[in-house]
N, CA, C and O of each residue as an XYZ file, in Angstrom:
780
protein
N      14.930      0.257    -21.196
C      15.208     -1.051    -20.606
C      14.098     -1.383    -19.614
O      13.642     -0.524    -18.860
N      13.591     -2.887    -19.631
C      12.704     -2.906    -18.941
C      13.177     -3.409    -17.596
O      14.390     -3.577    -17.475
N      12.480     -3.641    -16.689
C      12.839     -4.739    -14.924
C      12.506     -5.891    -15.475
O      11.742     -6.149    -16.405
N      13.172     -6.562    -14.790
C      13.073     -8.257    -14.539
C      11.863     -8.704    -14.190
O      11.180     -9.494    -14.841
N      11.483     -8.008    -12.765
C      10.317     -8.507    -12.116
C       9.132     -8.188    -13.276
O       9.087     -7.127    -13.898
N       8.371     -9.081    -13.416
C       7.199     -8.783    -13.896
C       6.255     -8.049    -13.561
O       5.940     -7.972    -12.374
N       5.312     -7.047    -14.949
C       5.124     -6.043    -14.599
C       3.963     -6.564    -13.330
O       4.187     -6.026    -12.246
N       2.941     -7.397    -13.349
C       2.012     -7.417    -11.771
C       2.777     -7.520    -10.951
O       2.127     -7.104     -9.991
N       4.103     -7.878    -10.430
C       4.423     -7.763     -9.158
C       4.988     -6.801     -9.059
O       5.270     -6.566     -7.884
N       5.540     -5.593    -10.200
C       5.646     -4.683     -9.903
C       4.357     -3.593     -9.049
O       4.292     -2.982     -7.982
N       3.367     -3.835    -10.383
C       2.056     -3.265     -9.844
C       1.752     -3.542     -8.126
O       1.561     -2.545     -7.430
N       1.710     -5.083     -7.408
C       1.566     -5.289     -6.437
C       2.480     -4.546     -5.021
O       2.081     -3.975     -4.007
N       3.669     -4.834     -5.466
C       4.648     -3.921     -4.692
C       4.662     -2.467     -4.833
O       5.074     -2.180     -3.709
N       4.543     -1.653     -5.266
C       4.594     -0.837     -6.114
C       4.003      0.157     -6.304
O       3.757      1.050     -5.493
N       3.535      0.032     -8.149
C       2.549      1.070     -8.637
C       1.089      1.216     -8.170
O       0.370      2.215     -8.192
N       0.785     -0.274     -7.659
C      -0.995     -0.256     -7.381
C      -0.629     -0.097     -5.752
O      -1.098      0.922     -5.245
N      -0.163     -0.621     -5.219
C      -0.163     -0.264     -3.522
C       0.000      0.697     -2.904
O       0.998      1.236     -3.381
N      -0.537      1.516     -1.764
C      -0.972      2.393     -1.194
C      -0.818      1.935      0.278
O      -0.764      0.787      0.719
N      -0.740      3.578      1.175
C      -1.336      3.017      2.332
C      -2.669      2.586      2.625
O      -3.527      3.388      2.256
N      -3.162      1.364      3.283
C      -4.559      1.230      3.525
C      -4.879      2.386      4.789
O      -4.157      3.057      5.526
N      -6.557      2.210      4.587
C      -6.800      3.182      5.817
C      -8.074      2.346      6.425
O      -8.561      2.651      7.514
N      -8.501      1.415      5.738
C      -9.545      0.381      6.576
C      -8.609     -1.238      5.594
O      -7.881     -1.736      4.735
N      -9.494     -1.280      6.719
C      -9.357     -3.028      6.566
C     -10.342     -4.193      6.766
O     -10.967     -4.196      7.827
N     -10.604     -5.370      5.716
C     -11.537     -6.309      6.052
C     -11.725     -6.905      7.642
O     -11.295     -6.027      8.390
N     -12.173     -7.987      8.373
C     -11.670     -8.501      9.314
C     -11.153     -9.668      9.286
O     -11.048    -10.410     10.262
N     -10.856     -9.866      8.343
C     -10.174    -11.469      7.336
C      -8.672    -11.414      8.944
O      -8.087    -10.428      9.393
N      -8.556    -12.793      9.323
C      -7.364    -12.248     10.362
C      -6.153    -12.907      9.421
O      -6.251    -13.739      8.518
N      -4.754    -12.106     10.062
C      -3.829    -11.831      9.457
C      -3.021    -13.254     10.676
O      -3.122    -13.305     11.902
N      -2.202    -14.320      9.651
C      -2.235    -15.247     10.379
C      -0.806    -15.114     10.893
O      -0.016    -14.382     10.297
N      -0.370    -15.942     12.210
C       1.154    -15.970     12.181
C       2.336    -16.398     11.600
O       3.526    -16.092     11.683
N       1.263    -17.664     10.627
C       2.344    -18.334      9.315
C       2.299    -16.728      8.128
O       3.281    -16.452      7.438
N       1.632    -16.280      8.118
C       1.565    -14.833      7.081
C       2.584    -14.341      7.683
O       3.635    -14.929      7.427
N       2.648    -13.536      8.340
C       4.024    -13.019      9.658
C       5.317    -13.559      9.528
O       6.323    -12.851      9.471
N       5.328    -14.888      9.475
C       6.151    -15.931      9.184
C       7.164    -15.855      8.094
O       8.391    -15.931      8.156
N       6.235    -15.659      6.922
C       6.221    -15.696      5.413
C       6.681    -14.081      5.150
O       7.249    -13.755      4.108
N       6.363    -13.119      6.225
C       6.643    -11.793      5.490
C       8.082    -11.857      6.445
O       8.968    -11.142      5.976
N       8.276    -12.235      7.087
C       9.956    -11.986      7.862
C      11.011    -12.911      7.324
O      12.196    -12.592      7.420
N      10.534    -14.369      6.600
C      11.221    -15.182      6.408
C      11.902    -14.410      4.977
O      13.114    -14.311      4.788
N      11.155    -14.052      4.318
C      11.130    -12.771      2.746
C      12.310    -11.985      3.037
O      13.461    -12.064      2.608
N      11.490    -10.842      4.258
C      12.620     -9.625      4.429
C      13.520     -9.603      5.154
O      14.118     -8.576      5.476
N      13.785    -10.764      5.552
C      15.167    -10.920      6.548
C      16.330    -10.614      6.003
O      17.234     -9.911      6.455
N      16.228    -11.356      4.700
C      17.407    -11.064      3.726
C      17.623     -9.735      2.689
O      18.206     -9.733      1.605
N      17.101     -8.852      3.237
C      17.593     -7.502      3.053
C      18.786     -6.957      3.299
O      19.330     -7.432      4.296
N      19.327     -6.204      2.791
C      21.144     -5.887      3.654
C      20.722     -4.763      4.463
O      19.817     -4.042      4.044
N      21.288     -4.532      5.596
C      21.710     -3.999      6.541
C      23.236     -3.531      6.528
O      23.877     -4.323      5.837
N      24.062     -2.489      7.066
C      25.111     -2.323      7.322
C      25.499     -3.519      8.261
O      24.562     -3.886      8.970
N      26.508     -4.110      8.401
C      27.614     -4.975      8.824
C      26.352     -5.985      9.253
O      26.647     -6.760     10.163
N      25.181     -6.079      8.808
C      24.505     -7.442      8.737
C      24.016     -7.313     10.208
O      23.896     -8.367     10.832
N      23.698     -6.059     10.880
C      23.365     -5.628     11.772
C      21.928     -6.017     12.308
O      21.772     -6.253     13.505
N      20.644     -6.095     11.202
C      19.542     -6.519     11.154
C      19.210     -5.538     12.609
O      19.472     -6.321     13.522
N      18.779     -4.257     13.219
C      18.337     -3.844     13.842
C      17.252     -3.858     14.452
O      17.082     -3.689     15.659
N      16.402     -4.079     13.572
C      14.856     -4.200     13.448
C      14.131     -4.867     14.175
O      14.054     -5.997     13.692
N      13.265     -4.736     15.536
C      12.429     -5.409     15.998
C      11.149     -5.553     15.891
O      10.729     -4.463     16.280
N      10.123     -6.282     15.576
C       8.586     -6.227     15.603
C       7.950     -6.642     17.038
O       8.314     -7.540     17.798
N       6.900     -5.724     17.174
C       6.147     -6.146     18.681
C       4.414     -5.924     17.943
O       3.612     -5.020     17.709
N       4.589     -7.849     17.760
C       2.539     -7.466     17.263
C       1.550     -7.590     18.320
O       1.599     -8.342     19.293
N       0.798     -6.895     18.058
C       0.078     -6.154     18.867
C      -1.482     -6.734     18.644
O      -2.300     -6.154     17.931
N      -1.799     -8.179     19.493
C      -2.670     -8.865     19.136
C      -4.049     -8.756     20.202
O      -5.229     -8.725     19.853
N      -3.614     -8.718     21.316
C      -4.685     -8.970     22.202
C      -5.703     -7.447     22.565
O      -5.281     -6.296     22.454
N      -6.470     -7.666     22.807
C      -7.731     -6.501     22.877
C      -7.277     -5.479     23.979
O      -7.758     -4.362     24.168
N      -6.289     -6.061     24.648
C      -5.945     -4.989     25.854
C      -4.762     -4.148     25.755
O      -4.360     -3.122     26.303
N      -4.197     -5.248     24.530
C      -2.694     -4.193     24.582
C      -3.088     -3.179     22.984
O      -2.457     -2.174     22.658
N      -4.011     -3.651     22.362
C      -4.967     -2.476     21.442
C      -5.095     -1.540     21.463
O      -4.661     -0.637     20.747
N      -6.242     -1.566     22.981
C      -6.198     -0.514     23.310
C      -5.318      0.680     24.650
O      -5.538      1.664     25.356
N      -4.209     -0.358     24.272
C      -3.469      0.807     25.387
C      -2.645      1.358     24.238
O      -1.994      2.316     24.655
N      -2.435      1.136     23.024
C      -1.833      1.561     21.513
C      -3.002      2.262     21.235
O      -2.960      3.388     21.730
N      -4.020      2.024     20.637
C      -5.582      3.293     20.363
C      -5.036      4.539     21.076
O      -5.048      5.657     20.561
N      -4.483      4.223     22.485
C      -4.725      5.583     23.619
C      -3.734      6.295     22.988
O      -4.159      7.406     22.674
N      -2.337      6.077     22.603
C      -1.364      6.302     22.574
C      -1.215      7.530     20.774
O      -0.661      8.627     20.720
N      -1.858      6.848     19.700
C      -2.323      7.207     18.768
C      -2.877      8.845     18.165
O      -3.765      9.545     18.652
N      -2.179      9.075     17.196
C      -3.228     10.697     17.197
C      -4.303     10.570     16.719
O      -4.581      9.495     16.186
N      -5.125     11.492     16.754
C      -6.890     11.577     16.758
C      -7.357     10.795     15.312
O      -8.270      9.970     15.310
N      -6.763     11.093     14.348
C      -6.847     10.270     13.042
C      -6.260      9.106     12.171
O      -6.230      8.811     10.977
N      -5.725      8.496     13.579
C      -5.007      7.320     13.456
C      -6.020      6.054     13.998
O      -6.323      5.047     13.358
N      -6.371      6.359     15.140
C      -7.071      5.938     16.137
C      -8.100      4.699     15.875
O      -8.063      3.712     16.611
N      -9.203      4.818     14.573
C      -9.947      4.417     14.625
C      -9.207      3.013     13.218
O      -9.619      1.853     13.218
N      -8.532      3.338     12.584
C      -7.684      2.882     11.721
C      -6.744      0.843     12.785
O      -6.569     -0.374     12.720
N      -6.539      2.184     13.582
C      -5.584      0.669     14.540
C      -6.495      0.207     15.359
O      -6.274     -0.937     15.756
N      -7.533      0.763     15.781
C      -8.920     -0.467     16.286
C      -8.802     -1.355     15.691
O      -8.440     -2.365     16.295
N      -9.004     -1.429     14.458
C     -10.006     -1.837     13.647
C      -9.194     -2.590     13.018
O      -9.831     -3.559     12.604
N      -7.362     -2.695     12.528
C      -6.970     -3.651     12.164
C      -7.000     -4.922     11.916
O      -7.605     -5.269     12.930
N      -6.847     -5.711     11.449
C      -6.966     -7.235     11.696
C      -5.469     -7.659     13.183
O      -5.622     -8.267     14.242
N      -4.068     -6.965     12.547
C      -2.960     -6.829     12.879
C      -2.518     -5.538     13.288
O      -3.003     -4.522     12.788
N      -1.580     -5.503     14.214
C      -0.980     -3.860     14.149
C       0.187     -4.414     14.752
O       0.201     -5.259     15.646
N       1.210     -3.850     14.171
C       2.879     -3.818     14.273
C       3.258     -2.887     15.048
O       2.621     -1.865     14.791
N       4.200     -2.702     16.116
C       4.833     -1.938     16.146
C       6.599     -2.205     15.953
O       7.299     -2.909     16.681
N       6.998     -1.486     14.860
C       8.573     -1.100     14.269
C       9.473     -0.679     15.382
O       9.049      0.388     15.825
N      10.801     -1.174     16.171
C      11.512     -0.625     16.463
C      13.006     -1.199     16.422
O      13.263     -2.392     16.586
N      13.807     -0.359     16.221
C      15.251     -0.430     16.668
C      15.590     -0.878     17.840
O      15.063     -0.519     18.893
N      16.690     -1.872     17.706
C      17.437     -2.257     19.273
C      18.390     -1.918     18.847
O      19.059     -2.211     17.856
N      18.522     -0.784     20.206
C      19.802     -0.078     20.436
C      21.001     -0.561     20.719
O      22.042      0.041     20.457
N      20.914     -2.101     21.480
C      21.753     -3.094     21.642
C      22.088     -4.140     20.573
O      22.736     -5.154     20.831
N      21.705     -3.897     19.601
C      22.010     -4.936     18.397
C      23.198     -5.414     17.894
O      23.243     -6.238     16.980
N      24.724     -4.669     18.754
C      25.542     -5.281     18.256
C      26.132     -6.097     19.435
O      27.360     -6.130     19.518
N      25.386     -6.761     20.358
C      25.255     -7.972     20.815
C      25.480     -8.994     19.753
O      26.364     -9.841     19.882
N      24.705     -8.938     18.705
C      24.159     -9.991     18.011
C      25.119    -10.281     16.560
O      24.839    -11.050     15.639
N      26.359     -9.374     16.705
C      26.984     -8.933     15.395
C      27.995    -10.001     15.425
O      28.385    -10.321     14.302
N      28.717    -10.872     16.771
C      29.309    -11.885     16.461
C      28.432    -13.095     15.484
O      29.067    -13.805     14.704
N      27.114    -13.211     15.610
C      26.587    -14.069     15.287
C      26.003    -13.797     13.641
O      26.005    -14.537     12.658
N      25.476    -12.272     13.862
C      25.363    -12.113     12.129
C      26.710    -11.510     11.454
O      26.586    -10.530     10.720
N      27.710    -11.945     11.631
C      28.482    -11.282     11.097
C      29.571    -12.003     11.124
O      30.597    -11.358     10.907
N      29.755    -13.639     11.406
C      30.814    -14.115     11.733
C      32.591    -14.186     11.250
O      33.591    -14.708     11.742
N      32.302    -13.345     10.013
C      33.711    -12.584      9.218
C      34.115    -11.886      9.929
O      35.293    -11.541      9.839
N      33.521    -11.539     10.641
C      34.114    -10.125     11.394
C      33.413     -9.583     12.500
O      33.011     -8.428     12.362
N      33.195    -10.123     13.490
C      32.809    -10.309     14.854
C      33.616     -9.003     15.769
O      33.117     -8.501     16.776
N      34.321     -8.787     15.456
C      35.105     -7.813     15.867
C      34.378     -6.459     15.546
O      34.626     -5.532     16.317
N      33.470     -6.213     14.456
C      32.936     -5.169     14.506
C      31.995     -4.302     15.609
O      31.835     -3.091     15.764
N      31.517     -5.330     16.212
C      30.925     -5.223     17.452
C      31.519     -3.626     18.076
O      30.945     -2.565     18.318
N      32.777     -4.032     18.169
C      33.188     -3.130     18.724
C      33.393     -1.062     18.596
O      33.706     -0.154     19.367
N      32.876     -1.236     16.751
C      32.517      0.081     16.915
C      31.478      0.626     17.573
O      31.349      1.851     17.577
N      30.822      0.024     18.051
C      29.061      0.469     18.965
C      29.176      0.503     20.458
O      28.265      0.413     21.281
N      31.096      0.722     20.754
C      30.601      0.977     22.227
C      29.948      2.263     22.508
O      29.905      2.438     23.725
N      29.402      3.267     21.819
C      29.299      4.545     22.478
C      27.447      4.410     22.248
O      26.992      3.961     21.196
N      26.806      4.739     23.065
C      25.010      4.564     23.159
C      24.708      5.543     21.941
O      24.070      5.070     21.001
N      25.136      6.928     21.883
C      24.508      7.520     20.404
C      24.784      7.139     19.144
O      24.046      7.466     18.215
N      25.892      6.395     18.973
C      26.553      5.546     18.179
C      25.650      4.710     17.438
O      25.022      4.883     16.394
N      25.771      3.535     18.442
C      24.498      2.744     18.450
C      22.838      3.660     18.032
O      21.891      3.226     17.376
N      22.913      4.282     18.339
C      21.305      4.770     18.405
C      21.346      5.381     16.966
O      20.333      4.945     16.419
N      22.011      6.162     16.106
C      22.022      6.653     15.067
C      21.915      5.210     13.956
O      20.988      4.887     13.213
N      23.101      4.611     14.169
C      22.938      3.364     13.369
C      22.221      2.573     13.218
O      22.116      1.897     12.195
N      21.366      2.454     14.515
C      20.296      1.435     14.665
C      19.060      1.991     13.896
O      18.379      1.369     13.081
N      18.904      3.235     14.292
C      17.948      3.945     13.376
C      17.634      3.821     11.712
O      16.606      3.589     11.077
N      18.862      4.059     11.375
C      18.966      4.169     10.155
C      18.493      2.990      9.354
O      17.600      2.870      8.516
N      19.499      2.030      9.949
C      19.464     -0.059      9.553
C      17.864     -0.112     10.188
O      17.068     -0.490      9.329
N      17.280      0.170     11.424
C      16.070     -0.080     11.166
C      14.765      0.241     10.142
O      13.787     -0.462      9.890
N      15.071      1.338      9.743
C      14.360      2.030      9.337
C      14.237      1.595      7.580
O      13.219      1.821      6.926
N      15.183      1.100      7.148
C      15.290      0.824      6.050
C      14.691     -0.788      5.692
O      14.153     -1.186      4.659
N      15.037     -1.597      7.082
C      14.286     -2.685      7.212
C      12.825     -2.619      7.410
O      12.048     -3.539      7.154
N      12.448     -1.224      7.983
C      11.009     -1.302      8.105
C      10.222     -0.954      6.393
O       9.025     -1.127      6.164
N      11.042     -0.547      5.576
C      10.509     -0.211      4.352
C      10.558     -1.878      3.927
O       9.569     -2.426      3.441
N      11.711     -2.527      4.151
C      11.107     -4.209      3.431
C      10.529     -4.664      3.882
O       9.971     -5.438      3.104
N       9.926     -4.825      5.490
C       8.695     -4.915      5.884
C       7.632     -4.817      5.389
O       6.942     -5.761      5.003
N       7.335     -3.560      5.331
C       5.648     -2.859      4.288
C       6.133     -3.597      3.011
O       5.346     -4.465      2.633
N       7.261     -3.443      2.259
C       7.179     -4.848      0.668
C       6.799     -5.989      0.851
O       6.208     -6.438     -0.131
N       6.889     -6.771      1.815
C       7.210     -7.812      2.284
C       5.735     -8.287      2.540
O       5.289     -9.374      2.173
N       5.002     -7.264      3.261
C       3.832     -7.346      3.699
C       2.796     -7.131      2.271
O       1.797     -7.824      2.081
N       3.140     -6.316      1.577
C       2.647     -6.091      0.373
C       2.951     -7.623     -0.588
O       1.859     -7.934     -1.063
N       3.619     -8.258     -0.854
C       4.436     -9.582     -1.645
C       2.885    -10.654     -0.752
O       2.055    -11.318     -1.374
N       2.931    -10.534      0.299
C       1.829    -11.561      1.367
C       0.623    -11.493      0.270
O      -0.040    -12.477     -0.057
N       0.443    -10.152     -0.256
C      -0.948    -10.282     -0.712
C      -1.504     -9.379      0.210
O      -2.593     -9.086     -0.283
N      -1.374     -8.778      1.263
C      -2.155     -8.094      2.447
C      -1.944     -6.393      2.167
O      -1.596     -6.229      0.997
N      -2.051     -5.185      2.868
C      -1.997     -4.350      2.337
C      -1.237     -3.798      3.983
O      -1.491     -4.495      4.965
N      -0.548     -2.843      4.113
C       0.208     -1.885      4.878
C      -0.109     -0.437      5.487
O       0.216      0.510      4.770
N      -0.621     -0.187      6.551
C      -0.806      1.107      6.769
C       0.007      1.691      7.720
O      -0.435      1.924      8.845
N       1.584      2.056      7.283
C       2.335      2.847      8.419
C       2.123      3.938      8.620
O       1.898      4.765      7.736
N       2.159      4.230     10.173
C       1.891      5.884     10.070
C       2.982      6.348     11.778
O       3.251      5.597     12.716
N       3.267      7.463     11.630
C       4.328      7.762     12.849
C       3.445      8.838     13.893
O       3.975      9.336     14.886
N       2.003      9.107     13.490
C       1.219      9.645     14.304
C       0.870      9.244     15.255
O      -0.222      8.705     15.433
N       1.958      9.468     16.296
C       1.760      8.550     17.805
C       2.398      9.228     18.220
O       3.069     10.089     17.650
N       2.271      8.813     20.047
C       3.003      9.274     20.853
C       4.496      8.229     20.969
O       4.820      7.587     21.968
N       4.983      8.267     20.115
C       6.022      7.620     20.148
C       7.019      6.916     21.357
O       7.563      5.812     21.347
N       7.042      7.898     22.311
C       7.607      8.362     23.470
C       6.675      7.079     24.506
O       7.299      6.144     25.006
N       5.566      7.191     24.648
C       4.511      6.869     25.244
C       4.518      5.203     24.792
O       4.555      4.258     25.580
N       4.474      5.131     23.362
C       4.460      3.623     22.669
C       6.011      3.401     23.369
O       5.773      3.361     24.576
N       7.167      3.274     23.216
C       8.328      2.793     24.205
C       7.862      2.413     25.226
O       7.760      1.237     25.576
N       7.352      3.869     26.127
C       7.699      3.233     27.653
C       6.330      1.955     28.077
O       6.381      1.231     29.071
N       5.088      1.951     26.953
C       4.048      1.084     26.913
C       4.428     -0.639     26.662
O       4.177     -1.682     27.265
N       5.055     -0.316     25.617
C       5.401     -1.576     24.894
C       7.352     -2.272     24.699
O       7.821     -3.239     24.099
N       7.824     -1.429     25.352
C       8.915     -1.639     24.505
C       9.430     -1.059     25.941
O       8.731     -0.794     26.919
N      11.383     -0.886     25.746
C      12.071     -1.059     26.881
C      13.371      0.325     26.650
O      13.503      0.553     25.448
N      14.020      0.962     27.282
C      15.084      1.786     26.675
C      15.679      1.663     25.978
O      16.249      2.641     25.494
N      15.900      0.422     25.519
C      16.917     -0.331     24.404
C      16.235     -0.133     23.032
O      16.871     -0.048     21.981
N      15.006     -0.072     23.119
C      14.078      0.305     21.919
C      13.934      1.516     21.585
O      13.699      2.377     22.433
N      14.046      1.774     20.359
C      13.300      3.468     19.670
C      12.199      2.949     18.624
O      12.480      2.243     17.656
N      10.842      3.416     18.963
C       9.635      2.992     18.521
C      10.426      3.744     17.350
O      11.324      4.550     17.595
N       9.807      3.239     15.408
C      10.467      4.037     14.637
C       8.645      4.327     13.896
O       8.260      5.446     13.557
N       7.619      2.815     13.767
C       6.442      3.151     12.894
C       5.395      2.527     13.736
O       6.052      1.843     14.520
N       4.169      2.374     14.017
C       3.075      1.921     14.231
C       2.395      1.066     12.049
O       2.058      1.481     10.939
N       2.577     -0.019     12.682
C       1.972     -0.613     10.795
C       0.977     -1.281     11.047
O       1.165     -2.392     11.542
N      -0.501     -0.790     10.769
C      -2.015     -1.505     10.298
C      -1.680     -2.441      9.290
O      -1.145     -1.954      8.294
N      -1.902     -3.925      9.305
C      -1.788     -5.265      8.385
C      -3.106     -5.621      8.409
O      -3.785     -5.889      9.400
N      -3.531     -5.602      6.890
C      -4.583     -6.783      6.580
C      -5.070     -6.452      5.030
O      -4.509     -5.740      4.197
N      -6.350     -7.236      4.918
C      -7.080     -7.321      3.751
C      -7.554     -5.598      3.798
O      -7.978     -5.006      4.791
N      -7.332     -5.007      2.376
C      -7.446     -3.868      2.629
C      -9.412     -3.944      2.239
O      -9.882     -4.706      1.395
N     -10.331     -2.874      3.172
C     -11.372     -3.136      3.184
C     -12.047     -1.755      2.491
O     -11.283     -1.186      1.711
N     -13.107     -1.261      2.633
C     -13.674     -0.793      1.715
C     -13.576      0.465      1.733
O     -13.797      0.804      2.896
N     -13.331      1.521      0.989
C     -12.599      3.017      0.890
C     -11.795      3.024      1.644
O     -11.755      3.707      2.667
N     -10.622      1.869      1.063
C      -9.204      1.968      2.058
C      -8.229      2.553      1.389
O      -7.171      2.271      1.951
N      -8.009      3.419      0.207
C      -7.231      4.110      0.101
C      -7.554      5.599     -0.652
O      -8.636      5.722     -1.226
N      -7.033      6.205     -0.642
C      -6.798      8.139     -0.831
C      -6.448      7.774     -2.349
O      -5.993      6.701     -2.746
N      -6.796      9.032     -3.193
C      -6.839      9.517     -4.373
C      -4.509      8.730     -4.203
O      -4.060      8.531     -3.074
N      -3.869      8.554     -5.097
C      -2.624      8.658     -5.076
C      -2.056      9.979     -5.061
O      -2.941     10.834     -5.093
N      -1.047     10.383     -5.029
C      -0.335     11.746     -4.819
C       0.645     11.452     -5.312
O       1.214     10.373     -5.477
N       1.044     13.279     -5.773
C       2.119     12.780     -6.889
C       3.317     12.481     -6.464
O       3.487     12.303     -5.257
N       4.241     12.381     -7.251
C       5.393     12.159     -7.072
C       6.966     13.128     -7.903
O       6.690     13.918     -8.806
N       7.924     13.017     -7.643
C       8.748     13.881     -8.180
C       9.321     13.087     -9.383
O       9.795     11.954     -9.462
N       9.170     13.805    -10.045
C       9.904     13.347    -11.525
C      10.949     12.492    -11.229
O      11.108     12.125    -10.065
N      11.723     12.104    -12.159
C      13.322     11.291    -12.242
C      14.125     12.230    -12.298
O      14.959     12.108    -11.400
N      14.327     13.337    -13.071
C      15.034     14.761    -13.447
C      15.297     15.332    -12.215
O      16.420     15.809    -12.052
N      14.194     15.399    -10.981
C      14.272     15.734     -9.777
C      14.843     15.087     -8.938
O      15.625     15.706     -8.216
N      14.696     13.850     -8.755
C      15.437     13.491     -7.606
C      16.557     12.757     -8.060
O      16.808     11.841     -7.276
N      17.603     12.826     -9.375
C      18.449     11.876     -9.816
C      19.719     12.605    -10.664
O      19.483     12.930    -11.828
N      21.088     12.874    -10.093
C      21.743     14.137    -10.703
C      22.707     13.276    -10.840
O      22.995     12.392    -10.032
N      23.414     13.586    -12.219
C      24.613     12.468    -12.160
C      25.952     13.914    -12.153
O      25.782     15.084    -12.497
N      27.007     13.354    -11.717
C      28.243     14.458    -11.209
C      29.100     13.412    -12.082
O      30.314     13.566    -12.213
């Protein structure tokens, strides 16, 4: 049986896309940004929770206080971006659950406990950050997430207690020896057991 989607946008999403590791300096616009959130918004989330926060990371000063933050082989990668994302969870997100969730507004209320919240938020973020990188990939642009950071350091830099940094994401035109040989992958037999 074949997919619906046609096979190039499979290829685009997909089979041909990679992480980038350089990038053109083509800039990555805010209607692009626009266009990749307006896309992945409508992803599901548990109870429509939408966790997920973006903090882009545009100006030359807050760059390089992210460069500092970075491990040694990340570093020269998020210079050099056109864009750089940073991914995080709000830990407070079910503030927002009367409003995405208006069936049932009342759910709110399983998230009084902070680890509660923090496990869930994780999770719902994290899964939103994968339609992100699609999303960003669908733009036409190419994706370089990587969690080689001081994570800890990116929070208290950029972000607030309510936040858990989850990815650092390089956005743009992918530029010249911007991606690695591919690597394999696990069969279907492997990762797919029916009971």
């Amino acid at each position: 049986m074949s997919l619906v989607l046609d096979t190039a946008a499979q290829d685009l999403l997909f089979r041909e896309a990679r992480t980038a590791n350089t990038f053109t300096d083509e800039p990555v616009t805010d209607e692009q940004v626009q266009a990749i959130y307006d896309l992945v918004k409508y992803g599901p989330t548990a109870f429509n929770a939408t966790p997920l926060r973006v903090t882009l990371v545009r100006s030359a000063e807050a760059r390089q206080r992210l460069v500092d933050l970075m491990s040694e082989g990340n570093k020269a990668k998020t210079a050099t971006a056109p864009l750089v994302a940073i991914l995080s969870a709000d830990n407070e997100f079910h503030e927002e659950i009367p409003k995405l969730l208006p069936s049932y507004p009342q759910a709110a209320g399983f998230f009084t406990e902070r680890p509660v919240r923090e496990g869930f938020a994780g999770m719902n973020a994290a899964l939103q950050a994968a339609y992100f990188i699609v999303g960003v990939r669908a733009a036409g642009l190419a994706a370089g997430p990587m969690t080689g950071a001081d994570l800890e350091g990116v929070r208290k830099e950029f972000l607030d207690d309510d936040h858990t940094p989850l990815m650092i994401v390089n956005i743009g035109k992918p530029g010249e020896g911007a991606w690695y040989d591919r690597s394999p992958r696990l069969s279907f037999d492997e990762v797919v057991t029916t009971v």
